[in-house]
DSSP file (Angstrom, degrees, kcal/mol; ACC not computed):
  #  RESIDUE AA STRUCTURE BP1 BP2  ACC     N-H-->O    O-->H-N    N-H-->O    O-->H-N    TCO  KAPPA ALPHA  PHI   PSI    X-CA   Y-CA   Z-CA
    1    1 A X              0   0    0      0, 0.0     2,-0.2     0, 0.0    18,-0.0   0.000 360.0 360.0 360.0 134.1   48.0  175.0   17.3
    2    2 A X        -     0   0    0      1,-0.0    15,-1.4    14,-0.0    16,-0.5  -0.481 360.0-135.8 -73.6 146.1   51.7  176.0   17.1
    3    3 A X  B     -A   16   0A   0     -2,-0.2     2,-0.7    13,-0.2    13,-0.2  -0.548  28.1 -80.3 -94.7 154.9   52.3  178.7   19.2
    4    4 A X        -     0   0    0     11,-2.3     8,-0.2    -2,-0.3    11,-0.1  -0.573  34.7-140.4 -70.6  79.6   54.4  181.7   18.4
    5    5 A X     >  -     0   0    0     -2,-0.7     4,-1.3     3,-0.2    -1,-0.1   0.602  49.2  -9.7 -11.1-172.0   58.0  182.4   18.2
    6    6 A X  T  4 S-     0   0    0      2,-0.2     4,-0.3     3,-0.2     5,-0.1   0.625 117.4  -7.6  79.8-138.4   60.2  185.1   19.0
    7    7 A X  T >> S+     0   0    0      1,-0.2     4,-2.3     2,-0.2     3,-1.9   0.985 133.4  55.1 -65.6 -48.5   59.5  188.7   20.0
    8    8 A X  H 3> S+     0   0    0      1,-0.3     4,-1.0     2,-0.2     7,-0.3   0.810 110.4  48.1 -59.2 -22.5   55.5  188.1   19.1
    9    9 A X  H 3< S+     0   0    0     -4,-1.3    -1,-0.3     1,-0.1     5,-0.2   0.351 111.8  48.9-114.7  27.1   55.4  184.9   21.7
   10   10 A X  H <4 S+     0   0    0     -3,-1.9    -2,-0.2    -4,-0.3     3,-0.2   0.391 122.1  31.3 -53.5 -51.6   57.1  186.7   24.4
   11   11 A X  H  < S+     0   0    0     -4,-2.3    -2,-0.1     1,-0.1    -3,-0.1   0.627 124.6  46.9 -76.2 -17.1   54.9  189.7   24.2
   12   12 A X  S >< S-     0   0    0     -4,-1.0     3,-1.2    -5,-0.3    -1,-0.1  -0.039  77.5-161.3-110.1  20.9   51.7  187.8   23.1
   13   13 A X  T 3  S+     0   0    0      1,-0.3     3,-0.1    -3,-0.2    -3,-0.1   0.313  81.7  11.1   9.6 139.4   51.3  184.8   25.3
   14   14 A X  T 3  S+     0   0    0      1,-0.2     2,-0.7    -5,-0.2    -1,-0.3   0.590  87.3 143.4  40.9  31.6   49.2  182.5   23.7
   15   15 A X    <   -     0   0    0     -3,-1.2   -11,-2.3    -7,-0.3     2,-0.3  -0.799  41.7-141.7 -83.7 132.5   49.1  184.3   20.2
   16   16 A X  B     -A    3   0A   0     -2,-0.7   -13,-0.2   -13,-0.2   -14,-0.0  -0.784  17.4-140.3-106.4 140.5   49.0  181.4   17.3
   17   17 A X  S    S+     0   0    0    -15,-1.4     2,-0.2    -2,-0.3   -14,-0.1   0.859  89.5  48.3 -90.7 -58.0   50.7  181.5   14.1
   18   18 A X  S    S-     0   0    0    -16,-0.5     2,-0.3     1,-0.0    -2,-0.1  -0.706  74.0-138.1-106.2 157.8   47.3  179.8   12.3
   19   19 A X        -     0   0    0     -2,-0.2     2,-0.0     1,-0.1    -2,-0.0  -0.746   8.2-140.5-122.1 149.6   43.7  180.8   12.6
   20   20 A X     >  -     0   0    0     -2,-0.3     4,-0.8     1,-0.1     5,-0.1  -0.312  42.3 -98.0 -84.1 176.9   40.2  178.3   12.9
   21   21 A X  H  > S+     0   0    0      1,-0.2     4,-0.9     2,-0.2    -1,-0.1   0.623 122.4  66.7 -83.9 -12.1   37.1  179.1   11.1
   22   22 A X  H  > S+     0   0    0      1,-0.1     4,-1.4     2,-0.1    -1,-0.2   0.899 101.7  45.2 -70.6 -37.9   35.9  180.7   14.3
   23   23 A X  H  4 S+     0   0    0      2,-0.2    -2,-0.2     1,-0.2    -1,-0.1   0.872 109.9  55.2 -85.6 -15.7   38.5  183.4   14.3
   24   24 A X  H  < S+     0   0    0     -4,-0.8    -1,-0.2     1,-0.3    -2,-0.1   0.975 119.2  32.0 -73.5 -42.8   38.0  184.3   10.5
   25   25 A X  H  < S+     0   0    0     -4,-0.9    -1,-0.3    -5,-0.1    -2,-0.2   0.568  93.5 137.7 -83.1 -12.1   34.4  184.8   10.8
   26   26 A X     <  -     0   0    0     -4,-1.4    -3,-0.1     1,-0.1    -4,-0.0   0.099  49.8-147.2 -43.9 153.2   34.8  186.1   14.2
   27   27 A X        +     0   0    0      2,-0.1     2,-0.7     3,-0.0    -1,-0.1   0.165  61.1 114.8-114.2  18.8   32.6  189.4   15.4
   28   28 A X  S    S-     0   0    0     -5,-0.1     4,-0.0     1,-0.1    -2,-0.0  -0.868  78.7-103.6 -94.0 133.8   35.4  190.9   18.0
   29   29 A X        -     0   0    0     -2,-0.7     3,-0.1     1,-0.1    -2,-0.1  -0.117  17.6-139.9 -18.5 120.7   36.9  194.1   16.9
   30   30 A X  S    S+     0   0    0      1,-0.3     2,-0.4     2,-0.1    -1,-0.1   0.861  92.7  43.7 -66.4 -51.7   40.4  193.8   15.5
   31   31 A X  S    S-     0   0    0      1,-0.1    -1,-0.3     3,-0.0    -2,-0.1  -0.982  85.8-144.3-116.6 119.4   41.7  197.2   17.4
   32   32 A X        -     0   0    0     -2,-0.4     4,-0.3    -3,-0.1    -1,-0.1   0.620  22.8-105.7 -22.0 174.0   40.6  197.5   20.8
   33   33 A X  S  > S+     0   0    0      3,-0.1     4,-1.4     2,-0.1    -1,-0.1   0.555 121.7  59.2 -99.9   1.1   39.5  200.7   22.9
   34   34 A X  H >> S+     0   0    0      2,-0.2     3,-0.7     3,-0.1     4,-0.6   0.980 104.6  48.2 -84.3 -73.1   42.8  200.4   24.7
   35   35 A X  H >> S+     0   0    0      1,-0.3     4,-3.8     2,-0.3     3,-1.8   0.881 115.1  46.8 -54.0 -51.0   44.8  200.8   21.3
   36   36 A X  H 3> S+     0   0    0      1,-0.3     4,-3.0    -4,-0.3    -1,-0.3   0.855 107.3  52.4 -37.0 -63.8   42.8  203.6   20.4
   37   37 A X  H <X S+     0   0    0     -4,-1.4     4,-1.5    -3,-0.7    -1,-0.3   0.533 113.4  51.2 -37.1 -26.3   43.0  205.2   23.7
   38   38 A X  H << S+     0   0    0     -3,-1.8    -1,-0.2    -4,-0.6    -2,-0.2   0.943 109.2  41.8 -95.4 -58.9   46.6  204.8   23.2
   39   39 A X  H  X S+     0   0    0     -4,-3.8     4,-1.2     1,-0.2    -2,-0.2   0.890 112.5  55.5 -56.6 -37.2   47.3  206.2   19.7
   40   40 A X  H  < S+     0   0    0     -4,-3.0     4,-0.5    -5,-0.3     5,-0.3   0.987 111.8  41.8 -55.0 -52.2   45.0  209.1   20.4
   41   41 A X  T  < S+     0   0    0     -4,-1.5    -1,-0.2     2,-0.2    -2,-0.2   0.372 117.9  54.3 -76.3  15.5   47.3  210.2   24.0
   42   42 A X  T >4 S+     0   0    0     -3,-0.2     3,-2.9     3,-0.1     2,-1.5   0.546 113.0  38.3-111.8-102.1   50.6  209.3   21.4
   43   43 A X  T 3< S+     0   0    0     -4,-1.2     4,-0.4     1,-0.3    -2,-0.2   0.184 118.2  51.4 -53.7 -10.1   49.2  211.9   18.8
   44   44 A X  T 3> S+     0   0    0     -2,-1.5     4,-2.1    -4,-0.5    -1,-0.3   0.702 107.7  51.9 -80.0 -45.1   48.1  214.4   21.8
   45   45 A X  H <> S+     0   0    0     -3,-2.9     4,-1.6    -5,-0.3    -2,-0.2   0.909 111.9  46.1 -63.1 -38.1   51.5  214.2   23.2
   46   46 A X  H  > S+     0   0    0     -4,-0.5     4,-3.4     1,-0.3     8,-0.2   0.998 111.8  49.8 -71.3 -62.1   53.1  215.1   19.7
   47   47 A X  H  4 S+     0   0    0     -4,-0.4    -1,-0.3     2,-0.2    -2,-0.2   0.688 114.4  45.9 -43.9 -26.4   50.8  217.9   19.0
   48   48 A X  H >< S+     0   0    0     -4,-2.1     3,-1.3     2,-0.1    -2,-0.2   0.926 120.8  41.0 -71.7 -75.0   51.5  219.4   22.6
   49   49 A X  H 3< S+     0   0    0     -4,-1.6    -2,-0.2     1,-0.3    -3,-0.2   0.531 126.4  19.5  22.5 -80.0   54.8  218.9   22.2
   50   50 A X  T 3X S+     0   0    0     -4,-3.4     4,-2.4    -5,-0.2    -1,-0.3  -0.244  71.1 142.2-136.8  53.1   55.9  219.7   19.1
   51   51 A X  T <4 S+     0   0    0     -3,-1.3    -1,-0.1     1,-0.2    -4,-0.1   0.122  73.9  52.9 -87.9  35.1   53.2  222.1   17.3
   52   52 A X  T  4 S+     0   0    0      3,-0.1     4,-0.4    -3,-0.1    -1,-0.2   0.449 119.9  38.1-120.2 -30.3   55.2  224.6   15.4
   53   53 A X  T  > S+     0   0    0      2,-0.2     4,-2.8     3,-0.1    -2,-0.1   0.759 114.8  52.6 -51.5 -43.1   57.3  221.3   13.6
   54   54 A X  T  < S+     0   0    0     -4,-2.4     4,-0.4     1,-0.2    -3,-0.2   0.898 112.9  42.0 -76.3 -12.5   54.5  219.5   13.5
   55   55 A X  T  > S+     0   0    0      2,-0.2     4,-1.1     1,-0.2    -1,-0.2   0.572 116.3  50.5 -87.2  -6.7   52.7  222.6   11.6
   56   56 A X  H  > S+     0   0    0     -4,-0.4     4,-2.4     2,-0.2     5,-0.4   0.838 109.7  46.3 -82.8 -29.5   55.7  223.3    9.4
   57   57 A X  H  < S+     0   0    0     -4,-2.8    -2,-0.2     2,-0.2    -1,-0.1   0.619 110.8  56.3 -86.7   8.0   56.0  219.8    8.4
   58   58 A X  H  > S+     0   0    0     -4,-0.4     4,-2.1     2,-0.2    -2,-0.2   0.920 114.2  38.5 -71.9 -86.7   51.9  220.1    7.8
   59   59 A X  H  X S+     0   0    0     -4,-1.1     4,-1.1     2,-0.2    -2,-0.2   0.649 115.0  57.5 -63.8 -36.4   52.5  223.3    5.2
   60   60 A X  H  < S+     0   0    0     -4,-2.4    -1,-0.2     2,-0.2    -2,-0.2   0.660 113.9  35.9 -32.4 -57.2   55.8  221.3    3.9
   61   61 A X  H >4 S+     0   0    0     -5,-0.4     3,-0.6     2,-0.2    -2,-0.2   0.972 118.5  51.2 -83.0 -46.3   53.7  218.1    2.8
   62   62 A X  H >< S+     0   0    0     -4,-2.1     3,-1.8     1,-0.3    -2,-0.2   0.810 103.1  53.6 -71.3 -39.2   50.8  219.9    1.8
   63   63 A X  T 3< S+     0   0    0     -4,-1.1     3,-0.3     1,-0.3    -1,-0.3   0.544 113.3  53.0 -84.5   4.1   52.7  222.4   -0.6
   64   64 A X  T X> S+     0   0    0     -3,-0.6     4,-1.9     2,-0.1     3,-0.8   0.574  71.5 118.8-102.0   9.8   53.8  219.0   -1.9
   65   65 A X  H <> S+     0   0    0     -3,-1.8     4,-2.5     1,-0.3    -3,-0.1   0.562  72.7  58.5 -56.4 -21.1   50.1  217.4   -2.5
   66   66 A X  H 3> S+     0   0    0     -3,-0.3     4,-1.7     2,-0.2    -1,-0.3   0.956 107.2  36.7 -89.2 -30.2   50.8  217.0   -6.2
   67   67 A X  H <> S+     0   0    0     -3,-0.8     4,-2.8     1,-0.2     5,-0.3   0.964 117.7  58.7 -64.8 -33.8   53.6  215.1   -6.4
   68   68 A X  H  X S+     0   0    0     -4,-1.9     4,-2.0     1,-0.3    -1,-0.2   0.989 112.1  36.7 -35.1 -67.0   52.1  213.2   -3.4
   69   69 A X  H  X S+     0   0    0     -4,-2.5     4,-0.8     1,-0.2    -1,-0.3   0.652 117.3  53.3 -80.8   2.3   48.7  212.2   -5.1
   70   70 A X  H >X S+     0   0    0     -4,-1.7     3,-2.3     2,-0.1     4,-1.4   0.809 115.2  41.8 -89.7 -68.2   50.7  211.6   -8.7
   71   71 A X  H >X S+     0   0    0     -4,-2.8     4,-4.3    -5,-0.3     3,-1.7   0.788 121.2  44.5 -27.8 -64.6   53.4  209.0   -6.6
   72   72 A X  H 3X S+     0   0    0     -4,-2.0     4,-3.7    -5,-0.3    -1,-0.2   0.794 117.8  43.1 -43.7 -38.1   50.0  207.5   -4.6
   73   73 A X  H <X S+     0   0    0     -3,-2.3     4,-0.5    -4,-0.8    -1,-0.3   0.601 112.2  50.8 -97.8 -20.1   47.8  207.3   -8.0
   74   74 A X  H <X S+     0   0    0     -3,-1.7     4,-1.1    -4,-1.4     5,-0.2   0.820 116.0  44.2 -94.2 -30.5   50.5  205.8  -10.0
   75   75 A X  H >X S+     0   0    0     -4,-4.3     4,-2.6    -5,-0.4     3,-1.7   0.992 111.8  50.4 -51.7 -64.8   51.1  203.0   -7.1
   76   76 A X  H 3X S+     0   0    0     -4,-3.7     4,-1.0    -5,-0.3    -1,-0.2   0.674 114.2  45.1 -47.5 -23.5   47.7  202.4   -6.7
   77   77 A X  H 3X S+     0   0    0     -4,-0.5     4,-1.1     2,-0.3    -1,-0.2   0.637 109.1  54.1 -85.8 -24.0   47.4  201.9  -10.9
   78   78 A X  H <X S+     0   0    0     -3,-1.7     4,-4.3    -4,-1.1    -2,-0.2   0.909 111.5  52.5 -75.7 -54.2   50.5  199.7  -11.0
   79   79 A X  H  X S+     0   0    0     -4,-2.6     4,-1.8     1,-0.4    -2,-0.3   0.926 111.9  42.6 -60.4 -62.3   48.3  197.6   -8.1
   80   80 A X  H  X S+     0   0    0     -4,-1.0     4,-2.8     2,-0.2    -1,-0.4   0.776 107.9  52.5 -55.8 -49.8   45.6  197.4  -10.0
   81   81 A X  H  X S+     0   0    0     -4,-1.1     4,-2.4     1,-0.2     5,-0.3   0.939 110.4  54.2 -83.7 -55.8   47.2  196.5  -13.4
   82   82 A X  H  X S+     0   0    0     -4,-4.3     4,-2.8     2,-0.2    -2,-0.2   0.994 111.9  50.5 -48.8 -47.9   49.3  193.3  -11.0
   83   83 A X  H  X S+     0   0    0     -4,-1.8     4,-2.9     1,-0.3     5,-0.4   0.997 113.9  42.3 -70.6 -50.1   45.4  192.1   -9.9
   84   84 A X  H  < S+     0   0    0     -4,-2.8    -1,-0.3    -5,-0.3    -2,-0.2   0.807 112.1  49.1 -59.3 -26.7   44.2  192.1  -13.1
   85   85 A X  H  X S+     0   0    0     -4,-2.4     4,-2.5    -3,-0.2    -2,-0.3   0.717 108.1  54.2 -94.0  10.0   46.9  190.6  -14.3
   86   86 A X  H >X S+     0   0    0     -4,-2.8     4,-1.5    -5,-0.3     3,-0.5   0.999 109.8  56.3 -42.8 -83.3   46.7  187.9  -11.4
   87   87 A X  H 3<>S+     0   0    0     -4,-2.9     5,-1.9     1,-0.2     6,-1.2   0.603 104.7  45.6  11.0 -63.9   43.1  187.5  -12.7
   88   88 A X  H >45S+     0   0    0     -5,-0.4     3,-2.4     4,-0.2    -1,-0.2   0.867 109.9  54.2 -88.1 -31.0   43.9  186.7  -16.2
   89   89 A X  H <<5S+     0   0    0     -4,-2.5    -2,-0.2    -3,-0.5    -1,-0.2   0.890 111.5  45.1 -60.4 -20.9   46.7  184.2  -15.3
   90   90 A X  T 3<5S-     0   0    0     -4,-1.5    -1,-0.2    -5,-0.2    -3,-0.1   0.349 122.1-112.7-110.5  17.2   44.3  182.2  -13.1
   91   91 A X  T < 5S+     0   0    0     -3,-2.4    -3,-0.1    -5,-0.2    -2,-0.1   0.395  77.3 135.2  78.2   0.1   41.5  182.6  -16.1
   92   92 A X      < +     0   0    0     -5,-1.9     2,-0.9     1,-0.2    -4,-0.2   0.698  59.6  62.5 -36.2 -40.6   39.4  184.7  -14.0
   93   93 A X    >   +     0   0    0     -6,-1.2     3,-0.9     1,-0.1    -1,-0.2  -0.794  56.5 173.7-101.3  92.8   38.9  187.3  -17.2
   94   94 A X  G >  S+     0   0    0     -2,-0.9     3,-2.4     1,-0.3    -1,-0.1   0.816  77.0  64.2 -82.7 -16.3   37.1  185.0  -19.7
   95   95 A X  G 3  S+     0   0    0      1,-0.3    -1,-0.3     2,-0.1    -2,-0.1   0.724 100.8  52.0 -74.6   4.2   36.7  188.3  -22.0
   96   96 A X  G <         0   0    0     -3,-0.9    -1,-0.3     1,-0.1    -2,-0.1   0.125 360.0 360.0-101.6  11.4   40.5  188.3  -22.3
   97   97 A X    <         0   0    0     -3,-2.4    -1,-0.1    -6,-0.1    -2,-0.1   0.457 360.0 360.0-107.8 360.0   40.5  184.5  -23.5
């Protein structure tokens, strides 16, 4: 297997660019307990830290929740409308033929 280039095969030793049928079906956990462990003390640190920014920008996002969920709901519809029409180009929708 070719081995990986650049930043990712410098930091990843023996990380591979292509995957076997053992790793696609594989039953190991994707994120670790390490990562976890990691993002939780990163998200501790901010909240110690910074909690009167992070609670303004908290009250800030939230008094914006509609425009939020209209932006989110209109991606997500757009996404949907592309799959389907993926779908129909590759004949996938025979009620559409």
């Amino acid at each position: 297997m070719p081995q990986a280039r650049g930043l990712i095969g410098e930091f990843l030793p023996g990380f591979t660019t292509e995957f076997t049928e053992e790793h696609r079906f594989s039953k190991v956990p994707t994120m670790n307990m390490r990562r976890w462990l990691l993002l939780l003390l990163i998200l501790l640190l901010v909240l110690v830290y910074k909690p009167r920014g992070l609670w303004q920008e908290f009250r800030r996002i939230y008094s914006q929740r509609d425009t939020v969920l209209k932006v989110l709901v209109f991606v997500i519809a757009i996404y949907f409308l592309y799959g389907l029409y993926s779908m129909y180009e590759r004949g996938m929708l025979p009620w559409f033929e």
